[in-house]
N, C-alpha and C positions, 0 to 999 in steps of 0.2 A: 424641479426635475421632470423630465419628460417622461412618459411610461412607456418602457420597452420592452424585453423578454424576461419572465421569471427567471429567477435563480436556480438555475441546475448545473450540472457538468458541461464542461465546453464554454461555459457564459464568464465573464468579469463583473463587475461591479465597475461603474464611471460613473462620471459628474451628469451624465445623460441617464443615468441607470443600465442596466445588463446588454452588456452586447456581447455578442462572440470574441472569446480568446484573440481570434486572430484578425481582430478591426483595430485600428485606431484610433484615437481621440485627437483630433488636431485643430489648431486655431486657424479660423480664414487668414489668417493675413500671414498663416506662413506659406500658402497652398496660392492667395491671388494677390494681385497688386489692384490696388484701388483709386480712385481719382472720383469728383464734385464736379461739374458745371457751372454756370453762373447765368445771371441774367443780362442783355446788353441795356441799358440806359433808357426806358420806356419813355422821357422824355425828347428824344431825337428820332423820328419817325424813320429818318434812313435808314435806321437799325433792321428795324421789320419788315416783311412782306418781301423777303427775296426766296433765292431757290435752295437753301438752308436748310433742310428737313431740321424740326426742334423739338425737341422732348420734353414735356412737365411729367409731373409725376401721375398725374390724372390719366396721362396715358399707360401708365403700367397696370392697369384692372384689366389689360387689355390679355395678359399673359407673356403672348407673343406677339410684337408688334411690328404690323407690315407698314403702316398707313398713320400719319398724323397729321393735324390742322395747324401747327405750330409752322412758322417761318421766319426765317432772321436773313441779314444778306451778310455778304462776305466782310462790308465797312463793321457791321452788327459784332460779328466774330472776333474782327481782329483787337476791337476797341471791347472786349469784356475778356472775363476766366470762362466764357460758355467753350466746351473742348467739344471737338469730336469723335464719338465713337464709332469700330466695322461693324458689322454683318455678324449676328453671336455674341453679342457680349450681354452678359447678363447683369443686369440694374436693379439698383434696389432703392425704393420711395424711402428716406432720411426724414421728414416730418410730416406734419399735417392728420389730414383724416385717411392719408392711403400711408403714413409709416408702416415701413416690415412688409407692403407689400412688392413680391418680384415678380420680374418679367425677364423675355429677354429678346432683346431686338433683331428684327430680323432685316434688317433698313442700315445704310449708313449716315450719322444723323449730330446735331448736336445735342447737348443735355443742361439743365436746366439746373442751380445749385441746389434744389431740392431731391435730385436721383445722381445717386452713388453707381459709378460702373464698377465691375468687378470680372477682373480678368486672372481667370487662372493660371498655373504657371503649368499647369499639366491637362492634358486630354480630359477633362472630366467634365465639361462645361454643361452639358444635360445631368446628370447625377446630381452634379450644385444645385443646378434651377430646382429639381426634385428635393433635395436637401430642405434647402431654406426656403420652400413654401410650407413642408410640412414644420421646420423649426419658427414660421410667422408666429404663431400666439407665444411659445415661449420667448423669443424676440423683445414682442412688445409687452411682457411680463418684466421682462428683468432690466428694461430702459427706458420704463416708463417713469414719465415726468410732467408732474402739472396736467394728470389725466389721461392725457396720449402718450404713447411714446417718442422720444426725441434723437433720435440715431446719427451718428458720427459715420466719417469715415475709422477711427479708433475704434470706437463699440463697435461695429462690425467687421472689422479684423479680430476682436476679441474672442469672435463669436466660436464655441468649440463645434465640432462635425465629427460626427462618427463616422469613418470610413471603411470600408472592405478592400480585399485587395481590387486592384484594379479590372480583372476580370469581370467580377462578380458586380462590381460599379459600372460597368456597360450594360451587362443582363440586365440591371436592376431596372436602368435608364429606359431599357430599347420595350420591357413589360409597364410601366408606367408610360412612356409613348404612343404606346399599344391604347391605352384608354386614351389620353389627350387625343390622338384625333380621330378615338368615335365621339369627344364629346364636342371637338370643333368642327364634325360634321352634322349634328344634329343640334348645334347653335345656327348653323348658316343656313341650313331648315330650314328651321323658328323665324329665321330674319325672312328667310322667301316667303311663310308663308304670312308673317307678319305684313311683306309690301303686298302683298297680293290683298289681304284683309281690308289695306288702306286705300290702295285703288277702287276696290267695292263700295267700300264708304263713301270713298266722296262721287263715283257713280251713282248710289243708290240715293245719295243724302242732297245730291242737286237736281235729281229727276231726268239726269242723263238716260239713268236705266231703269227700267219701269215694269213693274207687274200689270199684264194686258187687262186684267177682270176687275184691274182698280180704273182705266184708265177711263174718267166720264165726259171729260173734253181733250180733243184733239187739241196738239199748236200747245204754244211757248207763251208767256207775255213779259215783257222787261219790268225789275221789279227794281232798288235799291241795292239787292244783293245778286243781281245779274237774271241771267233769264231763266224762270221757274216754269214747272207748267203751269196750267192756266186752271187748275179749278185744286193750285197749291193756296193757301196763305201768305202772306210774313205779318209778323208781330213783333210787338216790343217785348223787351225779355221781361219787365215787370209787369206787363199786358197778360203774360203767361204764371209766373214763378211770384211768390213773396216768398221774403225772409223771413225766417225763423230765429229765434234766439240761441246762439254757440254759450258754449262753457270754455273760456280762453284757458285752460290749465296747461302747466310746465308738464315736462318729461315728468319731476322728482313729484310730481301730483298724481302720480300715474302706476300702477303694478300689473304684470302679467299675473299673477294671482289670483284664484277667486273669492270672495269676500262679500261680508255681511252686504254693503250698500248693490253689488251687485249692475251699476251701473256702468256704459260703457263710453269711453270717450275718442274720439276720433280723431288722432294729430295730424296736422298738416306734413309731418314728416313721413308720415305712414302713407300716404297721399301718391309720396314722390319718389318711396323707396320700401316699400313691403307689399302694397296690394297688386296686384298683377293684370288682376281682371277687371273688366267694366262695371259688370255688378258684384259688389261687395256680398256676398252670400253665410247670413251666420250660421245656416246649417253645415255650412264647410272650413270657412276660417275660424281659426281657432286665434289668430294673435291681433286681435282688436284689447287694448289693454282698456282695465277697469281703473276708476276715481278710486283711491285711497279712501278709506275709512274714516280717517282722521279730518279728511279735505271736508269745508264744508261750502255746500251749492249758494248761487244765487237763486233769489227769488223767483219766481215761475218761471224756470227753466221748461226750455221746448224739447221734449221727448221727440222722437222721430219717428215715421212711420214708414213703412213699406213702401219703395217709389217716390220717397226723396233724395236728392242728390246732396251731396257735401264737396264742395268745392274750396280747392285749395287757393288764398289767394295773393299768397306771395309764390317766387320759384328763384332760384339762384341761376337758371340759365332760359334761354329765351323759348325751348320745348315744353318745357313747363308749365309754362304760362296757361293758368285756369285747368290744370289737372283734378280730375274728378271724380268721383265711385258713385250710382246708386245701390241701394239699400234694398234687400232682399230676404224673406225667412227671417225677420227679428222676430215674431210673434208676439210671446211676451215680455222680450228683454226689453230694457230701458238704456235708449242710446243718444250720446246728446254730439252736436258738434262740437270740435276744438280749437286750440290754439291754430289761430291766420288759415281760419276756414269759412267761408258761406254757405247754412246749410238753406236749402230750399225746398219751395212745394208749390204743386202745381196745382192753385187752388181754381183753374179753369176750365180744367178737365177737358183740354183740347191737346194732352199730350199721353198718349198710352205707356204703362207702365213696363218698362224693358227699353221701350225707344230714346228716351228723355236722356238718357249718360251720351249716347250716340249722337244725338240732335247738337248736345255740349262741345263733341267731339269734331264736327263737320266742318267742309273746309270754310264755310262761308261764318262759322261763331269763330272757330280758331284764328282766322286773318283778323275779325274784330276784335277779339281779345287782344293780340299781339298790340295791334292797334292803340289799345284803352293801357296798354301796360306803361306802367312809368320807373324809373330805375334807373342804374348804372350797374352795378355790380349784384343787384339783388331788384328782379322786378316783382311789383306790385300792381294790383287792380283792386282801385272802388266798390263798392255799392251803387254809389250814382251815375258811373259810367256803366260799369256792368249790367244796369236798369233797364239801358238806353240803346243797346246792341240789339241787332234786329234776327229773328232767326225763321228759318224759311217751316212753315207747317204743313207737310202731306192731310191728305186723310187720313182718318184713325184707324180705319181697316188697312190702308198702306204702312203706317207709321208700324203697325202690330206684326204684319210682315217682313219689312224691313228689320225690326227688332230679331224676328225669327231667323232669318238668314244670316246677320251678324253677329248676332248668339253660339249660335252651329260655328263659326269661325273660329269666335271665340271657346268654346269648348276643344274644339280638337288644337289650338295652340296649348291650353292646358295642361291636356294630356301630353303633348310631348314637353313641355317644360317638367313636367311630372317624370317624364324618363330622363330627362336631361337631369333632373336631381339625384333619380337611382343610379346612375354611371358616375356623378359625383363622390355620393355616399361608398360605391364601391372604390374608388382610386382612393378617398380617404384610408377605406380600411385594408387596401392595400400597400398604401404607404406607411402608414401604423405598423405591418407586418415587417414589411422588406426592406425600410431605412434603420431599423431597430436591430436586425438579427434573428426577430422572432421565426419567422420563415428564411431559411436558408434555399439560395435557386440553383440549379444541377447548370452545371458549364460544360 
């Protein structure tokens, strides 16, 4: 049951919990008509790469979707169940790792038999989308199966909806609107000032652009990784870094909790989807999960220090590829590498600490990584290829610099992802209020 407004006068009691006397409880499928997509034949290349716009369900994290990579051509279409949907219809991801989540297109497009369209039979089309993001975790509560949930176009006609009258279903729409797009304007920020960070990088990180009190020779010289200045470096990356010993543990090895052993383990999943920043900082994250109690270590396990990197070294998409955090403020804590990670150290001390995640990051290691990755559906990278990557070395008074300017960058994206959470947290506890009945809105 979902929590909605206490029990007082004016409320009912529903399968939702309390909503006002005068809502309804109605099933999706008497309110929209639904339909599945399909795939055309990945076998027949005709199929693909025409002017097609095509939806997976990967594209509904999107919210609202202007823009896809997806493409099928008209032979594509007419040889599969892939359908097309207008401008407004609202979709809902049916399985996988994004089930229960919705979107709603803003593109005319085809769809994929993993996303369910969902067209209403009445003017409420934003109210829904507001609906069933806020009813996603009960969703994937009550149609979960084998772990995740597995959604129908059935179970989701099944699904109940507390209504207002229609009035009041606009208001609600047009004040949760109201936040969507302060939060899709200060996403699109984030992403400016995200490219603008990457442009600096790889300015600063190829000696394009240069601090004058560093510069000790004038002029270029052509290196292996293109032309660097001339009183730069390059090395080999085991010339610079050894490995260190990882502790390969599962997820279920693993607790948010604190506990006697007190040690911390660093997943390659956290890598690609919870840490944000460059440096991994433990006087501020707080969700680096601890070794179970019960788990017991291998033999001389390598503790980690301040100023090593942990590098991830598998990725399921080709971005990915060699994702990586340094380590910062651990003091006393004891932290080891994880599961399909490299953790390293720089035992040549010709890399300043701050700059070293950055150096990982640059365009001239990232083209080599992509490079050394091997895969189809899931890439990976060695040790002995990773060894053998060459990477360009400033001075350590530049390198310390560099660090400081990209740092500052990276601080102030923080901070607004930091606000981009508070406008979150506020539309959640908005929607808590004004889908439930708890807050009633003057018309």
């Amino acid at each position: 049951m979902i929590k909605g407004a206490v029990a007082r006068e004016g409320y009912k009691k529903t399968e939702l919990g309390w909503i006002p006397e005068d809502w309804e409880v109605k099933r999706l499928g008497e309110l929209c008509e639904v339909y599945s997509g399909g795939t055309p034949s990945t076998a027949i290349s005709e199929y693909y790469g025409g002017e097609i716009l095509w939806i997976n369900s990967g594209d509904l994290n999107k919210t609202k979707i202007f823009s896809v990579e997806g493409r099928i051509t008209e032979l594509g279409l007419r040889n599969s169940s892939a359908k097309i949907i207008q401008p407004e219809t609202l979709l809902i991801a049916l399985y996988g790792a994004t089930a229960g989540v919705v979107a709603i297109s803003k593109i005319e497009a085809a769809i994929n038999q993993a996303v369910l369209a969902i067209i209403p039979r009445r003017d409420f089309v934003y109210f829904l989308l507001h609906q069933l993001i806020y009813l996603q975790d009960f969703i994937k509560r009550t149609y979960k199966q084998g772990g995740q949930a597995n959604l129908s176009g059935e179970l989701v006609k099944s699904c109940p909806l507390a209504l207002p009258p229609l009035p009041e279903q606009k208001k609600i729409a047009e004040i949760l609107s109201t936040w969507d797009e302060a939060i899709e304007k200060l996403n699109s920020y984030i992403k400016a000032k995200k490219k603008l960070k990457k442009a600096l990088m790889r300015r600063l990180l190829t000696g394009k652009q240069r601090f004058k009190e560093f510069v000790v020779k004038d002029g270029y010289k052509k290196t292996e990784l293109g032309w660097i200045p001339e009183d730069w470096e390059v090395k080999r990356f085991d010339e610079v870094f050894s490995f260190l010993k990882v502790e390969p543990l599962s997820r279920e090895a693993l607790t948010d909790k604190d506990n006697d052993l007190g040690i911390y383990n660093i997943h390659y999943g956290d890598l690609h989807a919870t840490y944000k920043s460059e440096l991994l900082d433990f006087d501020k994250e707080e969700r680096v999960p601890r070794v179970k109690d019960s788990v017991t270590l291998s033999h001389n396990v390598s503790f980690l220090e301040d100023g090593d990197l942990v590098i991830a070294d598998v990725s399921e998409d080709y971005q990915g590829i060699g994702t990586c955090i340094e380590l910062k403020n651990l003091r006393e804590k004891k932290v080891l590498g994880g599961l399909h990670t490299f953790s390293v150290r720089d035992y040549s001390k010709k890399t300043a600490e701050g700059f070293r995640v950055y150096l990982l990051k640059s365009f001239q290691v990232l083209t080599a990584l992509k490079r050394i990755a091997t895969g189809v559906s899931v890439y990976g990278i060695s040790k002995t290829n990773l060894s053998k990557i060459k990477i360009p070395l400033p001075p350590l008074p530049e390198q310390k610099k560099i660090a400081e300017i990209l740092s500052k960058a990276d601080e102030e994206i923080d901070l607004l992802n930091q606000e981009l959470e508070k406008l979150k947290t506020q539309k959640k506890g908005l929607m808590q209020k004004l889908l439930t009945g708890a807050w009633r809105v003057r018309l």
